[in-house]
Backbone as a ProteinNet text record, in pm:
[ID]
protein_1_A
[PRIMARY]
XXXXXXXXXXXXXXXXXXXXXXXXXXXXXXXXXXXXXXXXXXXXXXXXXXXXXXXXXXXXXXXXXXXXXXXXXXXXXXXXXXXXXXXXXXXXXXXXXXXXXXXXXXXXXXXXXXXXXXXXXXXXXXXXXXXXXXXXXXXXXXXXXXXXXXXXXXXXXXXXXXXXXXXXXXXXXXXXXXXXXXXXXXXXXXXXXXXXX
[TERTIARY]
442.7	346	391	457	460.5	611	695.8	799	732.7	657.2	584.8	503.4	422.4	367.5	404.3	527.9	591.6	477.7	447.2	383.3	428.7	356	329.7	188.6	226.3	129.2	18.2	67.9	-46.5	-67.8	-23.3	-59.4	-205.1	-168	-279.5	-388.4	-369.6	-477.7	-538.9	-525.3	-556.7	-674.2	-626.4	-695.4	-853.2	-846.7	-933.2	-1079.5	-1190.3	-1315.7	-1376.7	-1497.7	-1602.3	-1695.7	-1636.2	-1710.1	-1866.3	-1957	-2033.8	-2106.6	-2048.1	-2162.1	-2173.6	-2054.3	-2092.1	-2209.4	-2154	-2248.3	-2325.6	-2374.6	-2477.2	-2578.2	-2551.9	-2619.8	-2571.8	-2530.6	-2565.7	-2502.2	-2391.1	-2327.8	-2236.3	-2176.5	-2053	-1944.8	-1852	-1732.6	-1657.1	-1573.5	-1533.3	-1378.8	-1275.4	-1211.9	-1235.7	-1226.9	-1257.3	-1232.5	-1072.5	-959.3	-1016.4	-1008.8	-1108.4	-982.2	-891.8	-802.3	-651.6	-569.2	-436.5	-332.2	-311.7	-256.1	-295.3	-442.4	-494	-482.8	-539.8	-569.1	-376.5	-352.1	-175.4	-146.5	-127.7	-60.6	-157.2	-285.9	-303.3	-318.6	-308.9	-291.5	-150.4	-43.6	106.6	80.1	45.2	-0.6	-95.4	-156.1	-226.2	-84.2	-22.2	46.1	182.7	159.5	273	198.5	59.6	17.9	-20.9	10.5	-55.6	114.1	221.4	344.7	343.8	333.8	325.7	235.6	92.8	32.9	55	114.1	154.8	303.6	389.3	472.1	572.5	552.7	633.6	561.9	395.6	355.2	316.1	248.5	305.6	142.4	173.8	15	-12.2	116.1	83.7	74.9	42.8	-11.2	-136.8	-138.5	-259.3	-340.3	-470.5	-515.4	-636	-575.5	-660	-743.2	-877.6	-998.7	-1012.9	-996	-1017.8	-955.1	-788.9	-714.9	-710.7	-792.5	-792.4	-877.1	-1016.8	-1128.1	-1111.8	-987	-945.3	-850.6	-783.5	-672	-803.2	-902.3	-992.8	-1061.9	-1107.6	-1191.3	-1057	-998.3	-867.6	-805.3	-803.9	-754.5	-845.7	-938.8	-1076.6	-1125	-1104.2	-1115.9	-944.4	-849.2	-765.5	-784.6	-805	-858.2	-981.5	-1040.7	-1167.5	-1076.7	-1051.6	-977.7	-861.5	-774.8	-713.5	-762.4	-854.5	-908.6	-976.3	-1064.3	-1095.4	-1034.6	-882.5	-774.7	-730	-701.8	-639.4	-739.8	-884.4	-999.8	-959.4	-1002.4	-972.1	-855.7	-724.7	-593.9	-629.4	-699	-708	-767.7	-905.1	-1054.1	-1075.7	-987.9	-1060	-1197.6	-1264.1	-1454.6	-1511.1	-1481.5	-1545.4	-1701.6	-1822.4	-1943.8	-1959.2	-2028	-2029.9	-2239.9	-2296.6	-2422.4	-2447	-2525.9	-2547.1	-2583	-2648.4	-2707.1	-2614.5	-2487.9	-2330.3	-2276.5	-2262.8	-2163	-2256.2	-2350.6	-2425.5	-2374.6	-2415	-2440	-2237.7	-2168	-2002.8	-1988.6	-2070	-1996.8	-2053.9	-2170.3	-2249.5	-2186.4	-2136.8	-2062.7	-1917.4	-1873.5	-1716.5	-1768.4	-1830.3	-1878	-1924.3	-2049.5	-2017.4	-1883.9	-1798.1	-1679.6	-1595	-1574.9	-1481.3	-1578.5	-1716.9	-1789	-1737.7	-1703.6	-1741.9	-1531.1	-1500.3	-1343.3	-1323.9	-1405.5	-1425.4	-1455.5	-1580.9	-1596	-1537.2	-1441.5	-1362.5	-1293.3	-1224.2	-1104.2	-1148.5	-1320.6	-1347.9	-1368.8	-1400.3	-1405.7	-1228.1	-1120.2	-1007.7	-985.9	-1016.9	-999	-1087.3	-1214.2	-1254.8	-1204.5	-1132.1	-1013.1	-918.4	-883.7	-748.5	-829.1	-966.4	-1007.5	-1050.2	-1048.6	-1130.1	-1272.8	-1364.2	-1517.8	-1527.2	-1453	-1494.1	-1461.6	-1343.7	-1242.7	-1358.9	-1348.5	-1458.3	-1556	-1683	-1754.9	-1732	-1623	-1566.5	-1562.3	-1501.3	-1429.8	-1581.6	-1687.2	-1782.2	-1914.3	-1892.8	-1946.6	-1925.6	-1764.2	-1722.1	-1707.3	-1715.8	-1729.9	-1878.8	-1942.1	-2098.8	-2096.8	-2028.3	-2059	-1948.3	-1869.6	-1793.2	-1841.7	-1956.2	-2079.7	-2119.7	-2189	-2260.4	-2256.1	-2075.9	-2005.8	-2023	-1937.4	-1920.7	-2050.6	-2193.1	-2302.1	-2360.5	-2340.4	-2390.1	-2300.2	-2179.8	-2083.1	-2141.6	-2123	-2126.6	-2286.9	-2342	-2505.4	-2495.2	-2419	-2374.8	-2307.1	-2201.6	-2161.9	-2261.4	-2331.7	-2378.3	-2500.2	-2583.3	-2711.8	-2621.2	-2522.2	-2503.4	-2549.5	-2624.1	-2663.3	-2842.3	-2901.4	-3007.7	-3164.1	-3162.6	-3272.8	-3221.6	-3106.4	-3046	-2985.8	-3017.4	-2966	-2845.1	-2730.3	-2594.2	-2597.7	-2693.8	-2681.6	-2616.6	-2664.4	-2612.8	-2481.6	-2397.2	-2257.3	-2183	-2213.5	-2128.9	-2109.8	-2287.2	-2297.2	-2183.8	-2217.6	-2124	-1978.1	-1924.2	-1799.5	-1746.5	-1783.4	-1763.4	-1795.3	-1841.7	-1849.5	-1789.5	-1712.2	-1633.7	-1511.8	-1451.3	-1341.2	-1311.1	-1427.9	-1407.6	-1345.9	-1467.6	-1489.3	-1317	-1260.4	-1107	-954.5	-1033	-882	-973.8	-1079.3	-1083.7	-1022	-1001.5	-955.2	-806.4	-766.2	-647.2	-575.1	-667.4	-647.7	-653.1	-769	-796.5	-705.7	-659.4	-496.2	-399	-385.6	-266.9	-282.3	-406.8	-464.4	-447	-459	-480.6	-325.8	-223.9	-61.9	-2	-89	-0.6	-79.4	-235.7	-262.9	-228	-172.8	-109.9	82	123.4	273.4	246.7	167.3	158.4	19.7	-76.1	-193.1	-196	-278.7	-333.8	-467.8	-474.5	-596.7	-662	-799.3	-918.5	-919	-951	-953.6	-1110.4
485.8	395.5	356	416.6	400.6	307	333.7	203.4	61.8	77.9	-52.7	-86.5	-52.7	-104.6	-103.1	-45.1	-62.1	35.9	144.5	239.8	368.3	417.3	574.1	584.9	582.5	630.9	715.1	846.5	993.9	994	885.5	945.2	807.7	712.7	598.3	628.1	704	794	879	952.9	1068.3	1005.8	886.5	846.5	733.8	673.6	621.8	701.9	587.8	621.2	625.8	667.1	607.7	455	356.1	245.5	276.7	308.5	313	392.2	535.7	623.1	607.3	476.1	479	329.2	220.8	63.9	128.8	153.7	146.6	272.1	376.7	523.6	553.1	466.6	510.2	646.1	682.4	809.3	773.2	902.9	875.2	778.4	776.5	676.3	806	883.7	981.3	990.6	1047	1036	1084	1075	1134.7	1248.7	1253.3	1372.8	1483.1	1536.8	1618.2	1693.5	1720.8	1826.3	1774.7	1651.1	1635.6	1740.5	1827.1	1959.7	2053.5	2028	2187.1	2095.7	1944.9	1858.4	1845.3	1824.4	1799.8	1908.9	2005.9	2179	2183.3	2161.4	2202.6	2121	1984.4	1899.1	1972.8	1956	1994.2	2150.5	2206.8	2363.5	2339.3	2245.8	2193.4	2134.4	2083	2059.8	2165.3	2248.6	2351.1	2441	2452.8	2527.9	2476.3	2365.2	2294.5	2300.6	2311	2344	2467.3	2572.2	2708.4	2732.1	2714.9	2770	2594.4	2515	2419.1	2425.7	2494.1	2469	2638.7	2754.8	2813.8	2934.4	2898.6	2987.6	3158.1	3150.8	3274.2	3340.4	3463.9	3529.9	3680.6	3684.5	3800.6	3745.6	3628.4	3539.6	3566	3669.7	3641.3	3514.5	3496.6	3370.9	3390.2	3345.1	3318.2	3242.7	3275.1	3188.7	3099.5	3175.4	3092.6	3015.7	3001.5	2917.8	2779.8	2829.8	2713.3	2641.8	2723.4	2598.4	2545.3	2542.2	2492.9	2388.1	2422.8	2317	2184.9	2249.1	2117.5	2045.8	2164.7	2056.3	1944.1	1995.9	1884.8	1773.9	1796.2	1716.8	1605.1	1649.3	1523	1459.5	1577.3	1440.6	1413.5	1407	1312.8	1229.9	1249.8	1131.3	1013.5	1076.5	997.1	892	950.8	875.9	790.2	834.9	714.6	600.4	653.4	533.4	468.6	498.5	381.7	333.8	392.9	292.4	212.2	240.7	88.9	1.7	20.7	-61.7	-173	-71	-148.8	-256.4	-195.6	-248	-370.4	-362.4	-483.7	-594.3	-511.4	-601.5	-584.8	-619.4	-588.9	-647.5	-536.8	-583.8	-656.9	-608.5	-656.1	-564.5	-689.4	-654	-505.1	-460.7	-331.6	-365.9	-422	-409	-531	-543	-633.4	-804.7	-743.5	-910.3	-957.6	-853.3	-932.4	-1007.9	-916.8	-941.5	-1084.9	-1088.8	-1242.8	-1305.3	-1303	-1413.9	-1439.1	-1370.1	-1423	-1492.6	-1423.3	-1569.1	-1666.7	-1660.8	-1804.8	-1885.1	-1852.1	-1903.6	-1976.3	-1873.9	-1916	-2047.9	-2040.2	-2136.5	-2266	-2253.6	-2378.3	-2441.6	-2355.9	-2363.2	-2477.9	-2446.9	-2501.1	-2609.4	-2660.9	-2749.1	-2860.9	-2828	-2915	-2948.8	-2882.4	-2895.4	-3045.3	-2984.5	-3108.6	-3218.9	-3222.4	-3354.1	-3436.9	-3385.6	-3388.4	-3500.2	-3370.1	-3502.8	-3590.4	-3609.1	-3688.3	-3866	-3811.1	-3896	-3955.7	-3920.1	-3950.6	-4033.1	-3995	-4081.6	-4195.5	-4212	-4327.9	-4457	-4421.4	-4503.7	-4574.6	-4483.5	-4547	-4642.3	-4578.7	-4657.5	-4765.6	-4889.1	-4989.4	-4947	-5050.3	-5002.2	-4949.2	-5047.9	-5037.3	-4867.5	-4854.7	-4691.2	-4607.4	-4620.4	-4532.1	-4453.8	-4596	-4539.2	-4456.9	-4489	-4432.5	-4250.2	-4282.1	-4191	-4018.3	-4099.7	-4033.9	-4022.9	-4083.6	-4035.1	-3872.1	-3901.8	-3771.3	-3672.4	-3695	-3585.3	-3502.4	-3590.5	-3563.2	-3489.7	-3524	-3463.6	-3307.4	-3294.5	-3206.7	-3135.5	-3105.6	-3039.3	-2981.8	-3074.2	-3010.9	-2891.1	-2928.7	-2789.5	-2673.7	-2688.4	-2584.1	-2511.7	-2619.7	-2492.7	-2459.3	-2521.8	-2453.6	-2323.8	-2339.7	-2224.9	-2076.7	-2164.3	-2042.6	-1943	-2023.4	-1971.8	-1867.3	-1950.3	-1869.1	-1717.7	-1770.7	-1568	-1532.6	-1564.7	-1465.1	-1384.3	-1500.2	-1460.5	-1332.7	-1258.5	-1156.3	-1007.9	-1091.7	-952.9	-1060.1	-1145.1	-1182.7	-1095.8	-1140.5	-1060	-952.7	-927.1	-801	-884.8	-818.9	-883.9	-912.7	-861	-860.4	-1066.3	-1138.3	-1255.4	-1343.3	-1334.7	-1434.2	-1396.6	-1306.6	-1285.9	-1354	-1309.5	-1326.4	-1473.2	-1547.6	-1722.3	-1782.7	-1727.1	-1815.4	-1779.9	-1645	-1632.2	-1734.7	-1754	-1816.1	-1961.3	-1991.6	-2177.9	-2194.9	-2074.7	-2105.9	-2101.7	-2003.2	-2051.1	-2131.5	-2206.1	-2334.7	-2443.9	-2411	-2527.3	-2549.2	-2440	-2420.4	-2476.3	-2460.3	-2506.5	-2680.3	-2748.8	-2823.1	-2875.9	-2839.2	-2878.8	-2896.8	-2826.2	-2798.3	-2923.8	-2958	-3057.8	-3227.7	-3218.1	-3346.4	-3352.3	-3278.9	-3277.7	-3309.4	-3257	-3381	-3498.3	-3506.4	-3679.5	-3725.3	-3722.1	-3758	-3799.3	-3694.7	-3709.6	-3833.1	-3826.2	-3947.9	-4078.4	-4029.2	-4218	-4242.7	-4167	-4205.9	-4266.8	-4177.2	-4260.1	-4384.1	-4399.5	-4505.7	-4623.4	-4547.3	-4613.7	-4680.8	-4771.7	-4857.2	-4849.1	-4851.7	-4813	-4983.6	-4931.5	-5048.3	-5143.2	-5304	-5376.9	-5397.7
350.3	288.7	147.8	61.6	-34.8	-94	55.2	61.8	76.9	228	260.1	122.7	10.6	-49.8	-147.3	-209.2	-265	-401.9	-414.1	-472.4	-437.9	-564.8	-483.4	-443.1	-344.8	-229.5	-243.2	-271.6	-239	-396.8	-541.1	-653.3	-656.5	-563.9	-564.8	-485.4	-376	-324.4	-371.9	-470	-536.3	-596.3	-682.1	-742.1	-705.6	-569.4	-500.8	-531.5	-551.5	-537.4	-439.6	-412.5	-316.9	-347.7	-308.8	-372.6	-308.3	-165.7	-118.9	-196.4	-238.4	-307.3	-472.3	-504.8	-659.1	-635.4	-547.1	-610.1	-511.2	-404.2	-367.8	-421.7	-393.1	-436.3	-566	-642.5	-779.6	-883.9	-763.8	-815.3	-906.7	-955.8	-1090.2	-1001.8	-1065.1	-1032.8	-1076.1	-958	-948.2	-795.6	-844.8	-742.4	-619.6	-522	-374	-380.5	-403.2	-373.5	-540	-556.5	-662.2	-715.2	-688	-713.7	-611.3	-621.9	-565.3	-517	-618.1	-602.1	-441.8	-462	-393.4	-247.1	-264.1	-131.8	-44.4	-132.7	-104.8	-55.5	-92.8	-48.3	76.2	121.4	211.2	363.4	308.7	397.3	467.6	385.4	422.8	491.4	460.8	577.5	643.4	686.8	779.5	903.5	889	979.7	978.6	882.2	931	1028.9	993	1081.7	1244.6	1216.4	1334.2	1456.9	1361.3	1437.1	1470.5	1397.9	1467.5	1578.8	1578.4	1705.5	1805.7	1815.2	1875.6	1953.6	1867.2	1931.9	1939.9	1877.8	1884.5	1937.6	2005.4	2065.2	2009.6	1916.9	1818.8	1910.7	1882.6	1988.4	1841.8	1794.7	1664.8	1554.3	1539.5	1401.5	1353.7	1217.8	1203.6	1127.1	1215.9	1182.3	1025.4	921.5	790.9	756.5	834.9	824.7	746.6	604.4	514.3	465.3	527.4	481.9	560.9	705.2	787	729.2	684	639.3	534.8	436.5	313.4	387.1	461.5	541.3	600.5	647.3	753	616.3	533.1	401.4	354.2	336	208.7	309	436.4	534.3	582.8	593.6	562.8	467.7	355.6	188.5	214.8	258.8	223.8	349.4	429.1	512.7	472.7	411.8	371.1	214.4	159.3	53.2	83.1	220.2	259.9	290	418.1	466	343.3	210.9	124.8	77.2	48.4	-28.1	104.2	158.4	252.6	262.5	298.3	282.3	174	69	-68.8	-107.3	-36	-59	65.6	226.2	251.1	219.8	195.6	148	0.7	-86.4	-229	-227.7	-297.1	-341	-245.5	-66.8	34.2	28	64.9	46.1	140.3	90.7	155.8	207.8	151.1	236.4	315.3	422.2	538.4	452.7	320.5	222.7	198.8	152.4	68.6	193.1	302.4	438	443.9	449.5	514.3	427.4	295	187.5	163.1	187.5	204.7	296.1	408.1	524.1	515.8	484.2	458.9	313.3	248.8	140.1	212.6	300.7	316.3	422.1	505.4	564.4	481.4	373.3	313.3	236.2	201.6	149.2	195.7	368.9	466.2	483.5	507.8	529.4	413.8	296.1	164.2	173.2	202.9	239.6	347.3	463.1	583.1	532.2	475.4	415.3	321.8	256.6	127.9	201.3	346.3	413.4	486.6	517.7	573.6	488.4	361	271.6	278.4	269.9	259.5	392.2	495.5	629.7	629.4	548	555.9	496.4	422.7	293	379.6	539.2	605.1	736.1	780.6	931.5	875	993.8	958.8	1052.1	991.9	1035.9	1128	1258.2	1413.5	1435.2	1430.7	1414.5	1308.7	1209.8	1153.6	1186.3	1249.5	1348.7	1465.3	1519.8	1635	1583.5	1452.1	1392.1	1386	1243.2	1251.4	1315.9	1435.6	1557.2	1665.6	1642.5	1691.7	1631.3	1461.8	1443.8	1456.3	1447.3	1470.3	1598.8	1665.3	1819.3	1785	1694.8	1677.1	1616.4	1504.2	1426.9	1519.9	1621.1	1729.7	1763.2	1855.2	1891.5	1819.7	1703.7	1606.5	1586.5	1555.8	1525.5	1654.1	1765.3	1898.5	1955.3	1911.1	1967	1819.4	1692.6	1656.4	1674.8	1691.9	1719.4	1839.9	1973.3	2062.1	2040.5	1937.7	1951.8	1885.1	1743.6	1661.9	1745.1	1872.2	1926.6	2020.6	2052	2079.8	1996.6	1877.8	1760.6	1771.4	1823.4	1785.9	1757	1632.6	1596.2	1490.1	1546.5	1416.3	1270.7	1175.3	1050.3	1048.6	1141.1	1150.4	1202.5	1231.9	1309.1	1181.6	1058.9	1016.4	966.2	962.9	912	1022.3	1173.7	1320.6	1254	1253.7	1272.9	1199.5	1027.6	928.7	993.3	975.3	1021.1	1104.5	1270	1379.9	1314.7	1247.3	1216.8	1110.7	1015	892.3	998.9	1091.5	1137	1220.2	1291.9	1313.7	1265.7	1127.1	1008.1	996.6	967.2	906.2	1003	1171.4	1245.9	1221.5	1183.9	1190.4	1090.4	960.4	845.8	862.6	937.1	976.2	1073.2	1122	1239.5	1158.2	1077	1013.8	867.1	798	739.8	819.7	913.5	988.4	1031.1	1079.9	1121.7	976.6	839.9	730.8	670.9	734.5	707.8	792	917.6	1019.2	930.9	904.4	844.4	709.6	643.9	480	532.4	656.8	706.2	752.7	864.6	945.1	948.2	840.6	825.5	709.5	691.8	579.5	554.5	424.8	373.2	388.7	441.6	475	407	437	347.1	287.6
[MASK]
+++++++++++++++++++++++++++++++++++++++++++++++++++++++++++++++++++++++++++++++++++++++++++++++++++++++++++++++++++++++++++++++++++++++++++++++++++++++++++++++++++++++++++++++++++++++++++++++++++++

């Protein structure tokens, strides 16, 4: 990990918070891993030990209770502190409650909406009337789609608060292969089109 990201790794883990128990519950802003040293040494005899009664069959080993339940505690806070740094490292300051998760997708969704129209305004510059109409007719019928499909997946959560994240999501990435689509219609009519008289 620390090639791929070009860090050190277990000293950027060490240091990881709990974003959930500091913004939401109000706790200190405190590292996960509490002690690197003690979590490190026993993670690593966690899998030495996990080679001995795994693979070399030992039956006169004695087993050190207490070193196992120091191996399972430090092996789960470093699990728990990984998994929030990669979180973090994918999703920086991704909403963590169901209001943020809505109120982002419903943002990214108007986002790509105000994008669409941007280039729709630019394509009206190249059609003449007749084409125009032609033009924002279909997209009207292409709105349609987009908020009937995305309504469609989100009503797989209907009724649950989770409905409006699915909705925006599913009609922002619509919104986006459409943007995608009407930038190239926009490249062929700036080569081969003329702007309206």
């Amino acid at each position: 990990m620390s090639t791929l990201l070009g860090i050190d790794y277990l000293e950027k883990v060490s240091t990881v918070h709990d974003r959930w128990a500091h913004e939401i519950h109000g706790e200190e802003k405190k590292p996960i891993i509490s002690d690197k040293n003690d979590c490190y040494k026993f993670v690593s005899r966690t899998f030495e030990l996990r080679h001995i009664y795994c693979h070399e069959m030992v039956n006169r080993q004695k087993i050190d209770l207490k070193e196992i339940e120091e191996c399972f505690t430090w092996a789960l806070t470093f699990i728990k502190a990984a998994d929030e740094f990669h979180s973090q490292t994918l999703y920086p300051n991704a909403p963590l409650s169901q209001f943020e998760m809505n109120k982002q997708a419903l943002e990214s969704f108007g986002h790509a909406k105000r994008k669409l129209e941007e280039l729709n305004k630019v394509v009206a510059t190249f059609l003449p009337e007749d084409r125009l109409e032609e033009y924002l007719a279909a997209h009207t019928n292409w709105e349609k789609y987009r908020d009937s499909y995305a309504e469609f997946q989100a009503n797989q959560y209907k009724g649950g608060s989770i409905w409006k994240t699915i909705y925006g999501e599913s009609a922002a990435e619509l919104t986006l292969k459409q943007v995608q689509e009407i930038e190239s219609f926009v490249e062929i009519l700036k080569e081969f089109g003329g702007e309206r008289p």
